[in-house]
N, C-alpha and C positions, 0 to 999 in steps of 0.2 A: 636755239643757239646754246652750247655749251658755257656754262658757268668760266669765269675767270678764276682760275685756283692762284690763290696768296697762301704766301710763306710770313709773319709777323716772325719779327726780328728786334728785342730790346731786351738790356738786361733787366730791368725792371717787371715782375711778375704783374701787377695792376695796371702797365698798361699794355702790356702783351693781351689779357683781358678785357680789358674797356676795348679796345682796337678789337678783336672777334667778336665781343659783343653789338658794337654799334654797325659794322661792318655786315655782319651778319643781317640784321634788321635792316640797314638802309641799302643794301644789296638784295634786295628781293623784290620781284614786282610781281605780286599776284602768287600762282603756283611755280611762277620763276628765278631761278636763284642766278644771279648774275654776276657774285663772288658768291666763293666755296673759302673758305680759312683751311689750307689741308695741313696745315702745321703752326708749331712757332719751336724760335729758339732763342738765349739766352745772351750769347755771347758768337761773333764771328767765325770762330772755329764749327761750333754748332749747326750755324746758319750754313758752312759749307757743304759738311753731312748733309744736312736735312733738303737742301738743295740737289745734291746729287741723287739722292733718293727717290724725293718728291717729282721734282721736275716741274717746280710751276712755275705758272706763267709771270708771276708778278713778286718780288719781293718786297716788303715793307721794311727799312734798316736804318737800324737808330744807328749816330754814326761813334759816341764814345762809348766804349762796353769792354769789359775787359776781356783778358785771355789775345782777342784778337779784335779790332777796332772795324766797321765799319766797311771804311774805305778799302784797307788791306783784304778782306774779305769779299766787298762787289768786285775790286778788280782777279780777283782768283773766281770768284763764281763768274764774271763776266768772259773769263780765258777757255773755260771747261763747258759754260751754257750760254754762248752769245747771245741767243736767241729771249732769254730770261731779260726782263724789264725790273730793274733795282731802281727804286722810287728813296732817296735819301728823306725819313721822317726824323728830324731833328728838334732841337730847343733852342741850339744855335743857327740863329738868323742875320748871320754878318758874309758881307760877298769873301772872305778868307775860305770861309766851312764853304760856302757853293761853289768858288773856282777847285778848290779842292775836291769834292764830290764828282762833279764833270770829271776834274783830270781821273778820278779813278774807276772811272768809263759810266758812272750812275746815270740813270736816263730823267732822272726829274729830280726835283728838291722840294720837300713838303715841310713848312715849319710844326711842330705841334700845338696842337688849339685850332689849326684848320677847320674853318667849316667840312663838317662831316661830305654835307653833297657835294662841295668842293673836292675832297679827297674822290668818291667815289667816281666821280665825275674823272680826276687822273686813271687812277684804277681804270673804267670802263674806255677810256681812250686807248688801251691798247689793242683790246677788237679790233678799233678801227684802224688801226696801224699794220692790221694783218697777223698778228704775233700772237697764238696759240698753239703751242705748240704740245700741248700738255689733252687735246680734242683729238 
């Protein structure tokens, strides 16, 4: 089975980091890598580049970042790669930030501090949903 390629997406450079690192190690079974980290970006605008490039399967997207926020960004990468799974990883944990998330087409809501196997556990649920399009 082909690895799940993620795109990490936050302005903040340490946890763009911690996120590929833990990712990396808890995405792996054996000689199996079951996330690939094939990027990161900094800010929305970025996230859209690196999106159209990449093509992966799974975005991780913090939703306040400058230049270009989040939201404004899943729903432009969600217009140009429907097929792409944007997993909202936020600090805001108020149903305002998740009906908003949804409305701008994001497929999940993760707060920060998530148990790791919990995240990966998202992450590896889109397999089963069919969606690789990046195999």
């Amino acid at each position: 089975m082909a690895a799940i390629r993620a795109l990490i997406v936050d302005d903040a450079a340490w946890v763009r980091q911690d996120l590929r690192t833990v990712l990396t190690l808890a995405g792996e079974t054996g000689k199996e890598k079951r996330i690939e980290i094939v990027g990161e970006a900094a800010d929305g605008m970025e996230a859209i580049r690196q999106a159209d490039v990449l093509q992966p399967d799974v975005i991780l997207m913090d939703l306040e970042m400058p230049v270009l926020d989040g939201y404004k960004a899943a729903q432009q990468i969600k217009a140009h790669i429907p097929a792409c799974r944007v997993i909202a990883l936020t600090v805001h944990d108020y149903e305002a930030a998740r009906r908003k998330a949804f409305e701008a087409r994001m497929d999940d809501f993760i707060v920060k501090g998530t148990d790791v196997c919990a995240l990966v556990q998202v992450i590896s649920g889109i397999k089963k949903e069919g969606v690789n399009h990046g195999s």
